[in-house]
C-alpha positions as a Markdown table, in Angstrom:
| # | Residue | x | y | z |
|---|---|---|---|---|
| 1 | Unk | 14.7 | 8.0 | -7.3 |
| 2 | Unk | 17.0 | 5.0 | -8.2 |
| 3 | Unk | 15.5 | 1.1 | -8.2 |
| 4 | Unk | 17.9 | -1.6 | -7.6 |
| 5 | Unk | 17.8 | -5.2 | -7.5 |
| 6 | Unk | 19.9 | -6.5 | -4.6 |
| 7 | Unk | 21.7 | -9.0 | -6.9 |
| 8 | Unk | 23.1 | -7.0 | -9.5 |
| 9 | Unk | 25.8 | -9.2 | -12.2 |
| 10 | Unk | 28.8 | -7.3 | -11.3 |
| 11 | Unk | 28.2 | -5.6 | -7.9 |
| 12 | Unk | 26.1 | -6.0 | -4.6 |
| 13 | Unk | 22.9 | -3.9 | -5.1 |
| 14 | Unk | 23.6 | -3.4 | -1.2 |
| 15 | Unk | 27.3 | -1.9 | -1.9 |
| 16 | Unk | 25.7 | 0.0 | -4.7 |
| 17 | Unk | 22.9 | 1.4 | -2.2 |
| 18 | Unk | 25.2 | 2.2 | 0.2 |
| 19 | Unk | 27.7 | 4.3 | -2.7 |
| 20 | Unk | 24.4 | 6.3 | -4.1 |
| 21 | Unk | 23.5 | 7.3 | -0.5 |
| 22 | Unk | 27.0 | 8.2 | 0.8 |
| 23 | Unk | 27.5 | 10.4 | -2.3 |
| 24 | Unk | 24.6 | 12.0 | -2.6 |
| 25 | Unk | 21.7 | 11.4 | -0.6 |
| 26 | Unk | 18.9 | 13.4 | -2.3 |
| 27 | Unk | 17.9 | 10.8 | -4.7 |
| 28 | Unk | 15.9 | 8.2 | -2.8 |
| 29 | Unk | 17.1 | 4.3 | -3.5 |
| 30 | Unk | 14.5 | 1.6 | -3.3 |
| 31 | Unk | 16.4 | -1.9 | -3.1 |
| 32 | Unk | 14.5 | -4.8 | -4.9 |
| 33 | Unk | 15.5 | -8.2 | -3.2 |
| 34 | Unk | 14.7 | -12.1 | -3.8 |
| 35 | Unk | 13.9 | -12.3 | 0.0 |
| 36 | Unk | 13.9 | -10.2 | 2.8 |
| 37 | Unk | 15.4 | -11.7 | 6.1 |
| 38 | Unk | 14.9 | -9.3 | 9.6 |
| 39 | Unk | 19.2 | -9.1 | 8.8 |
| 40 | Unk | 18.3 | -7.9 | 5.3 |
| 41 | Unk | 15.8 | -5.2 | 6.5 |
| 42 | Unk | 18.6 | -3.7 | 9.2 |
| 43 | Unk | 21.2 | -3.9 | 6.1 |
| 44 | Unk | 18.7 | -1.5 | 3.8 |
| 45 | Unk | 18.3 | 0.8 | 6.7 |
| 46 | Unk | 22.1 | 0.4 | 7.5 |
| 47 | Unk | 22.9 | 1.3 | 3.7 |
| 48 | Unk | 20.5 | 4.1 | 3.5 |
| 49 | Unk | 17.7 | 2.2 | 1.0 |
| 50 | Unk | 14.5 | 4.5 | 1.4 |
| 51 | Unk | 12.6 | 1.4 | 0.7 |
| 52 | Unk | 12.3 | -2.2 | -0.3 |
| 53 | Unk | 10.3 | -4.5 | -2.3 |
| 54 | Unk | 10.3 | -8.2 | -3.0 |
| 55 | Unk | 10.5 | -9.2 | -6.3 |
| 56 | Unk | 7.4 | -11.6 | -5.5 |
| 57 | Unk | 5.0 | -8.8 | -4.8 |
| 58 | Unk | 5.5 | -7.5 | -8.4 |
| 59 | Unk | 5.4 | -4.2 | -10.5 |
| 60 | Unk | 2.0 | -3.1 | -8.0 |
| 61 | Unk | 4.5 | -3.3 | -5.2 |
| 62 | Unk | 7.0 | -1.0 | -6.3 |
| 63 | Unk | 4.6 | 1.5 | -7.6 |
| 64 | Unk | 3.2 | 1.8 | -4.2 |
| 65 | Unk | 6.9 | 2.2 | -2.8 |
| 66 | Unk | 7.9 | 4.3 | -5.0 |
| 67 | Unk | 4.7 | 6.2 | -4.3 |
| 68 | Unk | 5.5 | 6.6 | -0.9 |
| 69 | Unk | 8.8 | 7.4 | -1.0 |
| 70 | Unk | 8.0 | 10.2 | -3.6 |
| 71 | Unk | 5.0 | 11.7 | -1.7 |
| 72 | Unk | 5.6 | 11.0 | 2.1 |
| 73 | Unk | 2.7 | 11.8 | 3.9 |
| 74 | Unk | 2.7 | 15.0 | 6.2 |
| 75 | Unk | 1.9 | 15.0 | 9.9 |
């Protein structure tokens, strides 16, 4: 599992997304943004992001995300 804010210094956390997922998609990437625009949320599925948090909703937030995207519910 890789976090990653979506404004990184020296590269888009969206580029970076995109690299992880092309290269090797078995670790899961959840993209942490400012905002999250309906254009934003097409871009993290475009990019392969496994989820997304805004950085508004806090540490809670991710922990749930990350929760679910480590132990997907069956059925």
């Amino acid at each position: 599992m890789v976090v990653v804010d979506t404004e990184l210094e020296d590269e888009s956390g969206w580029l970076l997304c995109d690299k992880l997922s092309r290269d090797d998609p078995s670790p899961k990437v959840i993209l942490v943004a400012r905002q999250l625009t309906p254009e934003q949320a097409r871009l993290a599925s475009f990019v392969g992001a496994a989820g997304r948090v805004l950085q508004q909703d806090g540490v809670a937030a991710l922990v749930n995300e990350v929760q679910g995207v480590a132990l997907p519910v069956a059925g």
